[in-house]
C-alpha positions as CSV (number, residue, x, y, z in Angstrom):
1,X,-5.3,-26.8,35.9
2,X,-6.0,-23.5,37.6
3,X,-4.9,-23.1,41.4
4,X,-6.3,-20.6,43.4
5,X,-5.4,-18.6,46.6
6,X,-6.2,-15.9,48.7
7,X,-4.9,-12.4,49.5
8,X,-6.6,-10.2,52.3
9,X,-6.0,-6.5,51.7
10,X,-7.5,-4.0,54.0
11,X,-9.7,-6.6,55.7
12,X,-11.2,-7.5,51.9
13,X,-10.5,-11.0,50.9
14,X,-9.6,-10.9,47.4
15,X,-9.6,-14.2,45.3
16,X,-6.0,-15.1,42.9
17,X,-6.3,-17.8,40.3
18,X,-2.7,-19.2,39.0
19,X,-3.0,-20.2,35.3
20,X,-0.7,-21.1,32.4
21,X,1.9,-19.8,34.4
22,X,-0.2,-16.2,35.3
23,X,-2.1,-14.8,38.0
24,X,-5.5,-13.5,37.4
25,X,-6.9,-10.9,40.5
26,X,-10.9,-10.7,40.9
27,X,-12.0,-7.7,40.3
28,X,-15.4,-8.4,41.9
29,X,-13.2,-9.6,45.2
30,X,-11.3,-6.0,45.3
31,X,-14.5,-3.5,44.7
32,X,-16.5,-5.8,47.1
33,X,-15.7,-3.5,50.1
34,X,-16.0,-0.5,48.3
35,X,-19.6,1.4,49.1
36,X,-19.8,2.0,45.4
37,X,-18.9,-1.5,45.2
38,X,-20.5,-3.5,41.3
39,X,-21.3,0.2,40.8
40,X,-17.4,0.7,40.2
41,X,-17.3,-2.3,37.7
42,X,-20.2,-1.5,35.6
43,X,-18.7,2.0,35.6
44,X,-15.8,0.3,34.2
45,X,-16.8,-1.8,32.0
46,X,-19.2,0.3,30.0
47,X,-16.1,2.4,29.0
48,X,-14.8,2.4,25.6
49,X,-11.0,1.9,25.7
50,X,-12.5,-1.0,28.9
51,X,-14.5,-2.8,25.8
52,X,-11.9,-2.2,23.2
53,X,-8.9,-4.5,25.6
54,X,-11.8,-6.9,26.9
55,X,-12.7,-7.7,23.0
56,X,-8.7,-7.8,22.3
57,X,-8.5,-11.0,25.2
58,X,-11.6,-12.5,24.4
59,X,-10.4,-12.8,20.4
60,X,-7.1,-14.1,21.5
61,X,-8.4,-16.4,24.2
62,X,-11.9,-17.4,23.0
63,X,-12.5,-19.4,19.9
64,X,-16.8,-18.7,20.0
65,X,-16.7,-15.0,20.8
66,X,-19.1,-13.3,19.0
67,X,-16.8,-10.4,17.2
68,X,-19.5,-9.3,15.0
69,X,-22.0,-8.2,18.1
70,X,-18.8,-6.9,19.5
71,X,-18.1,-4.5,16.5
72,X,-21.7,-3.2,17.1
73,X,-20.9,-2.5,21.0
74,X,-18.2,-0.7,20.0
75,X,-20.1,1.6,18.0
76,X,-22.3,2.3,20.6
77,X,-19.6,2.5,24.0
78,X,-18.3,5.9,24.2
79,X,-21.9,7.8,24.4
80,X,-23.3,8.9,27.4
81,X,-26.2,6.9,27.8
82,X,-24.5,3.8,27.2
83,X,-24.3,0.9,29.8
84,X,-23.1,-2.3,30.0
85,X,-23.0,-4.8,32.4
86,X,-20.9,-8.0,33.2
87,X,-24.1,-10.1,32.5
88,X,-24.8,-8.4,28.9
89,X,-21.0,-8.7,28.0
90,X,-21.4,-12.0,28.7
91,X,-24.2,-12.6,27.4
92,X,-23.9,-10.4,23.7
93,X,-20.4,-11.3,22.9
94,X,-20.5,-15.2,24.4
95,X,-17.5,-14.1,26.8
96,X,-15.7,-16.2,28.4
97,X,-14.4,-16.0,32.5
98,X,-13.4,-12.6,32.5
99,X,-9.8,-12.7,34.1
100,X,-7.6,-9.4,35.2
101,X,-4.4,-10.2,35.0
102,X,-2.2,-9.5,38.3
103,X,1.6,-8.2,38.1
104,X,3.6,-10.1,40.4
């Protein structure tokens, strides 16, 4: 069972979740205070080498991830007008909680 705390950094309040014996940061909780804010993640997730590690965890942790439509995102990350979002990640590859891991 995942346990959860809190960390407050700079006045942001930034959400941990213990698992398996790991802690996993929120992104989402650390560019929240940002101005540039979900701009800063969809910046980051619509790069390649972003995609390439997020398909790596999702093939070791998730049984129903949809490698094939993967394959075809991977073909098209890397060119300028690509973009992806969190939601069409999500959605496309049938990812599961998307979880950063945090050193401690």
């Amino acid at each position: 069972m995942a346990k959860s705390r809190i960390l407050n950094v700079n006045q942001a309040t930034i959400s941990v979740i213990y698992q398996n014996e790991t802690d996993y940061i929120s992104l989402t909780d650390m560019t929240a205070s940002f101005r540039e804010g979900s701009g800063l993640i969809g910046k980051w997730i619509s790069n390649k080498n972003t995609l390439e590690y997020l398909g790596v965890w999702e093939k070791i942790k998730n049984l129903d991830f949809n490698y094939p439509e993967f394959g075809v995102i991977g073909q098209e990350a890397g060119v300028n007008r690509f973009i992806m979002s969190v939601g069409q990640w999500i959605e496309r590859t049938q990812a599961i909680r998307t979880l950063i891991k945090f050193s401690r």
